[in-house]
C-alpha positions in Angstrom: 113.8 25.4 18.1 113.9 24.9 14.5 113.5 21.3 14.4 110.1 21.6 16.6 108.8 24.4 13.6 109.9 22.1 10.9 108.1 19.4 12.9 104.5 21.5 13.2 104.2 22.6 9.3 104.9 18.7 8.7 102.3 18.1 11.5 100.4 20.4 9.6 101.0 19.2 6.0 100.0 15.6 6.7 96.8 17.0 7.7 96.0 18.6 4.9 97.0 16.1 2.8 95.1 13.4 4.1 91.5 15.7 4.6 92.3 16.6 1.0 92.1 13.0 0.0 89.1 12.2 2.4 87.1 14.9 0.2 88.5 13.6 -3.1 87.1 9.9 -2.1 83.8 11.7 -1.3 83.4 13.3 -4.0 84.5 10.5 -6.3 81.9 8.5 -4.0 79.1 10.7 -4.3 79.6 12.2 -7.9 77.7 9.4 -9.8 74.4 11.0 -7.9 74.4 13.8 -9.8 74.1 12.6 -13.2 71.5 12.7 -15.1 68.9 10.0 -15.4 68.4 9.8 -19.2 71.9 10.8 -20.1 72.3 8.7 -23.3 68.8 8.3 -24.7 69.3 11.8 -26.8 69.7 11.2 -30.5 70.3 14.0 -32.9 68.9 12.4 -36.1 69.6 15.5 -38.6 71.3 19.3 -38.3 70.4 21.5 -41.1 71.7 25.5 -40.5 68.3 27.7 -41.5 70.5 31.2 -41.2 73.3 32.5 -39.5 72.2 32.2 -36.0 69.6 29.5 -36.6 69.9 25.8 -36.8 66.7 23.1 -37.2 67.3 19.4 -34.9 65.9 16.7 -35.9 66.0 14.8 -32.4 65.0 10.9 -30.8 64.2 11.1 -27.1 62.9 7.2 -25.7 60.0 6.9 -28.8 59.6 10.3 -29.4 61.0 12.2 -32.3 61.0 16.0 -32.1 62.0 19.1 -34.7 63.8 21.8 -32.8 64.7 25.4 -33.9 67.3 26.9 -32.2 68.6 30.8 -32.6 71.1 32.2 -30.0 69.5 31.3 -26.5 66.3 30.6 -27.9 65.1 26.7 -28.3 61.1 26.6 -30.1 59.6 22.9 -30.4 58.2 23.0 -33.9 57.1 19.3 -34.0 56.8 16.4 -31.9 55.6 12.7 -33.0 55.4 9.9 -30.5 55.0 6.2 -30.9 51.4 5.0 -31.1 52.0 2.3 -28.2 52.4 5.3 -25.9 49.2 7.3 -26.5 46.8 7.7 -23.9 43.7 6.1 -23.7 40.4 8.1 -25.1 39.0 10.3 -22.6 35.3 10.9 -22.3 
């Protein structure tokens, strides 16, 4: 009697262990998906602390340069300057 219980939770243990590792190799599989697209292209250029709880970013996105104040939660785009190849045409 003992040997067929010790037989199930082995039963039972191998498959665990092998849908455990069927997920793992999924998730390994399918984990580059979720990355981001322009992970990479962020350059902070300069950090400068304004007060206690605010910081300015100087910060290079593709050909775009940006200055970014920051305070707790709060993130305000002071200025943004972008290549001149970039512009859009006039409009009429």
């Amino acid at each position: 009697m003992e040997s067929n219980a010790l037989l199930n939770i082995a039963i039972a243990l191998l498959i665990v262990v092998a849908l455990m590792a069927i997920f793992f190799l999924l998730l390994n599989k399918y984990s580059a998906d979720f990355s981001y697209s322009n992970q990479g292209k962020i350059k902070i250029l300069a950090q400068q602390r304004a007060a206690l709880k605010t910081q300015l970013l100087l910060i290079e996105v593709d050909n775009r340069v940006s200055l970014l104040a920051i305070s707790g939660d709060n993130v305000v785009p002071v200025w943004t300057a972008s290549d001149k190849e970039e512009e859009n045409p006039d409009v009429l």
